[in-house]
N, C-alpha and C positions, 0 to 999 in steps of 0.2 A: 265752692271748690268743685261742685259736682261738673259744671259747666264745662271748663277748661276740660278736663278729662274725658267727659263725652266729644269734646272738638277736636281733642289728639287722634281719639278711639276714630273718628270717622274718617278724620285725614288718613288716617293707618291705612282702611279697608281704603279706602280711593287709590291712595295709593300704592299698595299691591295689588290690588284690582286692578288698575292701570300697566304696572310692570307686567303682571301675571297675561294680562291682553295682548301686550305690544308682543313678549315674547310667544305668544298663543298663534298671533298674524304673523311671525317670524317663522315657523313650525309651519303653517300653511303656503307662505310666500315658496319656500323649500318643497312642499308639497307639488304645488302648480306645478312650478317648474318640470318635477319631476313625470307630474301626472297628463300634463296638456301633451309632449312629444310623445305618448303612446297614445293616446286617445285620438291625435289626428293622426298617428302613425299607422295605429289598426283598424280606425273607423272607414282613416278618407274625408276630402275635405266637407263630400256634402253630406256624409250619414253624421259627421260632427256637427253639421249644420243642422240637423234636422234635431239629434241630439242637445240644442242648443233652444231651438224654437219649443221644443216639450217640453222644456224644463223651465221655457218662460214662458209657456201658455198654464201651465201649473200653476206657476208661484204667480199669476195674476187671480187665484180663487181668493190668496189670500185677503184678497179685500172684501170678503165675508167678515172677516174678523173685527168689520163696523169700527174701526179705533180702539179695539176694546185692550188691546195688547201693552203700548205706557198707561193706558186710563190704570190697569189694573196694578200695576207695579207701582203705579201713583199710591193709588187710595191703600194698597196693603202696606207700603211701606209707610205708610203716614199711621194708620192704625198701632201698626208691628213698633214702630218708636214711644206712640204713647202707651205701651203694654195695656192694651185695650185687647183682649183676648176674647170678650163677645160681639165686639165689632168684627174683629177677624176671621172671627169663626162668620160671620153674617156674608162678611164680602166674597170669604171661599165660597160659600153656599150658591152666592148671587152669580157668581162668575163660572162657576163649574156649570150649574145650566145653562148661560148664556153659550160656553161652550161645545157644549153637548148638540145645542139646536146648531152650530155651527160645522160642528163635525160631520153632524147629517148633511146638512147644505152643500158643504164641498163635494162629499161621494156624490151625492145627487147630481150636484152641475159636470163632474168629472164620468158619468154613466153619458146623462144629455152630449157634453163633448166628445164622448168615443163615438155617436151615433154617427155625429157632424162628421169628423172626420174621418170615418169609416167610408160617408158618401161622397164626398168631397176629395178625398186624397185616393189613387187609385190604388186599388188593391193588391196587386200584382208589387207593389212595391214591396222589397226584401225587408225594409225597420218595421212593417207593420205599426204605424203612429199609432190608429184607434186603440191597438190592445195595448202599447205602450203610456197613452197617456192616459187610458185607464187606473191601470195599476200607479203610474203614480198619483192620479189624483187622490183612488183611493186612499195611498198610504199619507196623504197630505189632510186628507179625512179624520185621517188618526193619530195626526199630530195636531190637529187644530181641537180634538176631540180632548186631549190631556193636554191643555195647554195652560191650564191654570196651575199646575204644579210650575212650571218653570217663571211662572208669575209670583209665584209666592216664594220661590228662590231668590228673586231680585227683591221682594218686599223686605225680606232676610237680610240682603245685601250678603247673599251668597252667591254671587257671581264667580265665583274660584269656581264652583260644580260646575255650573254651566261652559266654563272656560273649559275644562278640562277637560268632560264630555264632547265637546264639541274637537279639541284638538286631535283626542284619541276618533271620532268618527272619520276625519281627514288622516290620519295617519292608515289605519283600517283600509281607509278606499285606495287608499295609494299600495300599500300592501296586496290587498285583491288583484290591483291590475297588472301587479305583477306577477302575479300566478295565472292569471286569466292569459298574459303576454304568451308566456310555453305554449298556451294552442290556439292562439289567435283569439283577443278581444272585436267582441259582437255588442249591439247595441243591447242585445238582450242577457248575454251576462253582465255586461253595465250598469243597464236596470237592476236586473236582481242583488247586485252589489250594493249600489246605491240607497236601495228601500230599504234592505237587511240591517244597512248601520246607521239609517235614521229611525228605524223602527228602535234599535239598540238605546239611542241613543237617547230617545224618548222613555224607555221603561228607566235610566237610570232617574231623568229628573221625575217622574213616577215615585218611586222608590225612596227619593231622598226629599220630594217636596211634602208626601203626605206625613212624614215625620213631625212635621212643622205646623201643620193643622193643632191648632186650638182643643181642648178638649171641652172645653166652656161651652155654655148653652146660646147659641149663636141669639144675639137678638133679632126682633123682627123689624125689618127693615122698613123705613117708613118711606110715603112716595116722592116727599120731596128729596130725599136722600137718591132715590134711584135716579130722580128726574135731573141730579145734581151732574150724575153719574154720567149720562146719559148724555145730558149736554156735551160736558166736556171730550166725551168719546167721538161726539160728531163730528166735533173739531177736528180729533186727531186721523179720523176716516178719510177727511177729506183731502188729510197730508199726506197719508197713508196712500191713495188711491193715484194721487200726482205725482208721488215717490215713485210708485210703481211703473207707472205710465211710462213715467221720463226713462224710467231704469231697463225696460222691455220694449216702449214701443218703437225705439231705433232699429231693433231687427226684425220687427212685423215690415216695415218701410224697407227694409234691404230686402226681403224673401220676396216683397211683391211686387219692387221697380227693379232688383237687381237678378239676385241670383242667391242660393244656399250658400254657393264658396264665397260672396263676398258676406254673409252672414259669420264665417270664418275666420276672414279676416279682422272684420270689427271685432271680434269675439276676444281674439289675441289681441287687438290694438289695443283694447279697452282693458284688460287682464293686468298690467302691472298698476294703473292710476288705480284701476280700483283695489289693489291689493296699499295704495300707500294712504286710499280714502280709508280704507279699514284698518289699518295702523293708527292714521291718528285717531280716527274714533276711538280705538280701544284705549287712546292716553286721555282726549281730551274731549270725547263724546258721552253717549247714552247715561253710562253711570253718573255723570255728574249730574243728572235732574236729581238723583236722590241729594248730593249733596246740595247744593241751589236751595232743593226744598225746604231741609234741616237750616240752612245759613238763613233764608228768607225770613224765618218764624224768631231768630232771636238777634236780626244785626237790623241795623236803618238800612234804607235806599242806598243813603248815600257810603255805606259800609258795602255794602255788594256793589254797588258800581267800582269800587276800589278792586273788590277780589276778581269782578269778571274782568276789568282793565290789564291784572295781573295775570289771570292765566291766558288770556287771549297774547301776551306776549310772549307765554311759554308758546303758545297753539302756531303762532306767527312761525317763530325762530325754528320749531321742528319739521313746520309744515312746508316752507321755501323751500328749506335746504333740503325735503326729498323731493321736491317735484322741479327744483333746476337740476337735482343730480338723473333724476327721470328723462328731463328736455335733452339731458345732454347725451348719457346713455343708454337710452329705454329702446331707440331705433338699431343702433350697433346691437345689444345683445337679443332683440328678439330675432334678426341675422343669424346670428352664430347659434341660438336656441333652437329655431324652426327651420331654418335654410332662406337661400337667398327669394324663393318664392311669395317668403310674406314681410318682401318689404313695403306694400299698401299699407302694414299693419303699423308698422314706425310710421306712416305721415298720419293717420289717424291719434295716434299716441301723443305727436305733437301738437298738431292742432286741440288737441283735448286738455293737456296740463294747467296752461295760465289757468283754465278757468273751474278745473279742480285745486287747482294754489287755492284762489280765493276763497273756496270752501271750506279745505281743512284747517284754514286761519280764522276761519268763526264759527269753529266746532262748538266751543262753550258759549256763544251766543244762543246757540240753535237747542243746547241742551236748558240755556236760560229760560227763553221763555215757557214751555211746560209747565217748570216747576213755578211760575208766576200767574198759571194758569191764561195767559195774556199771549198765547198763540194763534189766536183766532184770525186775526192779518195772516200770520205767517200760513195759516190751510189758502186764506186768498191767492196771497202773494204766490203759493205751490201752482194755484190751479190756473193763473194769468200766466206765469211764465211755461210751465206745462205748455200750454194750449198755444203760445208763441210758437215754441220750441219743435208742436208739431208741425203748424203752417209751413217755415220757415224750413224744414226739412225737407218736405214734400216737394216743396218746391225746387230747393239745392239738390235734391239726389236726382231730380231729372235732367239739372245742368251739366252739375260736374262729378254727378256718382258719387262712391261710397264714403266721399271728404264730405259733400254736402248734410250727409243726417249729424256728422261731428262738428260741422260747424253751427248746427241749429241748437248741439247741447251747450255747447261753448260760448253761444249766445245768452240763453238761460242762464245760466250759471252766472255769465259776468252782471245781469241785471239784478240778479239776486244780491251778490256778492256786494256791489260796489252803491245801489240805489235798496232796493227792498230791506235787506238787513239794516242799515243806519237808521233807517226810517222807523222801523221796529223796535229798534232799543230805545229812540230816543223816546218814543212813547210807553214804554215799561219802565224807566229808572230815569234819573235826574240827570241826564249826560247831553246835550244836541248831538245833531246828525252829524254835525261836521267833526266834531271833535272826537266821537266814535270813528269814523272812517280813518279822521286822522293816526287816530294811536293802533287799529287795528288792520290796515290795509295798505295806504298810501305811506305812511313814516317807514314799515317794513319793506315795502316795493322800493320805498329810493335807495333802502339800503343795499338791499342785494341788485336793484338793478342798476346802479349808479356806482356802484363799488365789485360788483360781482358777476355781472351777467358781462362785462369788456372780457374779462378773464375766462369767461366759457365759451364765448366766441370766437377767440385766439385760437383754445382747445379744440374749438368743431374745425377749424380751418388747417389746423397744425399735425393732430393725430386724428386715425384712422383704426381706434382697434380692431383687433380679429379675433383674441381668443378671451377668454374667461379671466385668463392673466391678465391681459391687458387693461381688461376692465375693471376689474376688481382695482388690481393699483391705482384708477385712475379714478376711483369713486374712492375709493382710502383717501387720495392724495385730494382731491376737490374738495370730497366730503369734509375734510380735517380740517381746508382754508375758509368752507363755507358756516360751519360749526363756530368756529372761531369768530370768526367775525360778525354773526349776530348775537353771540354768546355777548362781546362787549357792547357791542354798537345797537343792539334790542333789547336786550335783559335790561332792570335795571340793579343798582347795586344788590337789592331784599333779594331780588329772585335770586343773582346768582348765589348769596349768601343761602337761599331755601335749599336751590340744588344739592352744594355743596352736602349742605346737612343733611338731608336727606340721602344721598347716594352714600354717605358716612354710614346712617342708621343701617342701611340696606347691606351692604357690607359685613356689617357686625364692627366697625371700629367705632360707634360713638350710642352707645347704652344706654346713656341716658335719655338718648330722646324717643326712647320707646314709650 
């Protein structure tokens, strides 16, 4: 009997974990919004640009962090379930120095980097880059330095902390720039706003992860345990490093063939997909390795191929229907959002969708393999298409400009998407490739493009909206026929029955399935 009630107890956490996310990225979607038309409002197109490039030559240190970041949410939540409180105490130990030499390493590369560009970018320039990506690398220093606390929050499967930390540090920055707006926003009170509520935000998981340390006599870790460790972290470094790459190296490629302002434009082109790739992750990404893990240790193969088949139809049906309501409206409202100047940013937006679709419809693939330990292809697969992705770039941004580095992602993406992924599952669970694609990719594309994408074409040819009204009715009214109709035509009878009950529990009308 224990069984069943540890499997409701974890659906529970998934699932508001899940709600508590979607609405988390709904609270920031609102955020952007609000926060991107003062930022290029007060900065200007290029000090935004520049402002853009710092914060992505930063968040490339993180790849210091060796994979250690799911390796560790792995191995403590795997601990934390079997109430193993001297293992726990052992992995916090192992992990906090690994971090420690980490946190050093970023300040250290982030000093070297002010040097660089201190020589390299001239001086006279008004953002002062050197002394700016100083300080943030520093303060990246010091979140990579406490980073095992928010690791041991996800071993918890207290991700509610991390959610809400993190909504209140977006809330905060939006807040700031508004007060900052009264006397004109500067790249440098930007900064100091910025680093003040990640430093913030960092003393909370601080504060609430050391609670959850073990008080037990940590045992002493043996080498093939580390060596174990270690492995699998290399793995995840090397995804890590291709994530990154793909995710930053399009505006290294724009600053150096184009120009800052078209760094700008991509910036906003890219700003709604990625806020719908962060949606569904928070429904149907990262967290689920914990589940995966827990389901892996007590169902067959062929029992998880049943569940991943299952949520990849939920991931399907939520994921279409925001990235055709994106293709249709994402060009009109960043119009009416920024002004008619960044309309390059809508053809970037469109050309980028289909091949964010494919993505967010095998988010729980991507969370699959981890917890199967059987990611090791998928670091390949990162670093073959990565390395397309950049060729193919290079080459398109000297053709045809700042479409060309979006159709090199676009490229990526669909190879992964429709070739590399099937390839991958069929070799972790008892499923072939064709049959994988089939129920996860191609059966949902006939559906909405065969039954849905005539209907949004109509729409791009017939209306023309202009204001907020317009659009909204027209994602209400879209959204409502596009919902609908995977709801019947994807789902199958179980899910829509799960939904139902579920959104019952969530409500408070149905008790018993708590």
């Amino acid at each position: 009997m224990t069984a069943p009630a540890n499997s409701r107890s974890l659906k529970h956490i998934l699932w508001s974990t899940s709600l508590l996310g979607m609405m988390d990225h709904v609270l920031r979607s609102l955020s952007v919004f609000i926060v991107s038309p003062l930022l290029i409002g007060g900065l200007g197109q290029e000090n935004y640009g520049v402002w853009v490039l710092l914060v992505s030559w930063v968040g490339l240190l993180e790849m210091l962090d060796l994979g250690m970041g799911n390796t560790a949410a792995r191995y403590l939540s795997s601990s934390v379930s079997r109430h193993n409180a001297e293992e726990t105490a052992s992995l916090v130990g192992f992990f906090r120095k690994h971090y420690r030499r980490v946190g050093w390493g970023v300040c250290l590369l982030a000093m070297v980097g002010s040097i660089i560009l201190h020589l390299v970018w001239p001086a006279a320039h008004q953002s002062n880059p050197a002394l700016m990506f100083l300080v943030l690398g520093l303060a990246q220093g010091g979140v990579m330095r406490f980073r095992v606390y928010s690791a041991l929050l996800k071993g918890h499967l207290r991700y509610q902390t991390i959610i809400l930390a993190g909504s209140a540090r977006v809330v905060g920055f939006a807040a700031g720039l508004f007060c900052l707006n009264a006397s004109g926003i500067t790249l440098l009170g930007t900064l100091t706003l910025h680093v003040s509520l990640l430093i913030g935000e960092q003393m909370i998981f601080y504060i609430k992860g050391r609670r959850l340390i073990p008080q037990a006599e940590p045992l002493a870790m043996v080498h093939s345990k580390q060596r174990e460790i270690m492995g699998y972290a290399g793995k995840n470094v090397a995804a890590t490093v291709a994530q990154l790459l793909r995710e930053r190296i399009d505006t290294q490629i724009l600053a150096a063939f184009l120009s800052l302002s078209s760094v700008t434009q991509y910036a906003v082109g890219v700003r709604l997909p990625n806020l719908a790739m962060d949606i569904s992750n928070s429904l149907f990404g990262g967290h689920l390795v914990a589940g995966f893990t827990a389901a892996a240790g007590r169902k067959s193969p062929e029992e998880l191929t049943a569940d991943l088949l299952k949520v990849l139809r939920l991931s399907a049906w939520v994921g279409l229907t925001g990235c055709l309501l994106l293709f249709v409206f994402g060009p009109a409202f960043i119009i009416r959002w920024l002004g008619t100047e960044f309309g390059p940013a809508g053809k970037v937006l469109r050309v980028l969708v289909p091949g964010i679709a494919l993505t967010v419809m095998q988010y729980p693939a991507y969370s699959l393999l981890p917890a199967l330990n059987r990611h090791g292809r998928l670091v390949l697969q990162y670093l073959i298409t990565s390395g397309i992705n950049f060729v193919v770039s290079v080459i398109l941004v000297q053709r045809i400009g700042l479409t060309g580095v979006v159709w090199g992602t676009m490229f990526e993406l669909v190879l992964q998407g429709c070739v590399g992924m099937p390839l991958l599952i069929a070799g972790a669970l008892p499923v072939s490739g064709g049959k994988y694609l089939w129920h996860a990719v191609v059966r949902p594309l006939l559906v909405y493009g065969v039954l849905l994408a005539p209907l949004s074409l109509w729409w791009l040819e017939s209306y023309q909206p202009r204001s907020y009204v317009e659009i909204g009715l027209g994602v209400c009214g879209l959204g409502s026929i596009y919902l609908l109709t995977g709801f019947l035509l994807i789902l199958q009878k179980a899910d829509r029955r799960f939904i139902w009950g579920r959104l019952r529990a969530t409500v408070g009308f149905d008790k018993s399935s708590e």
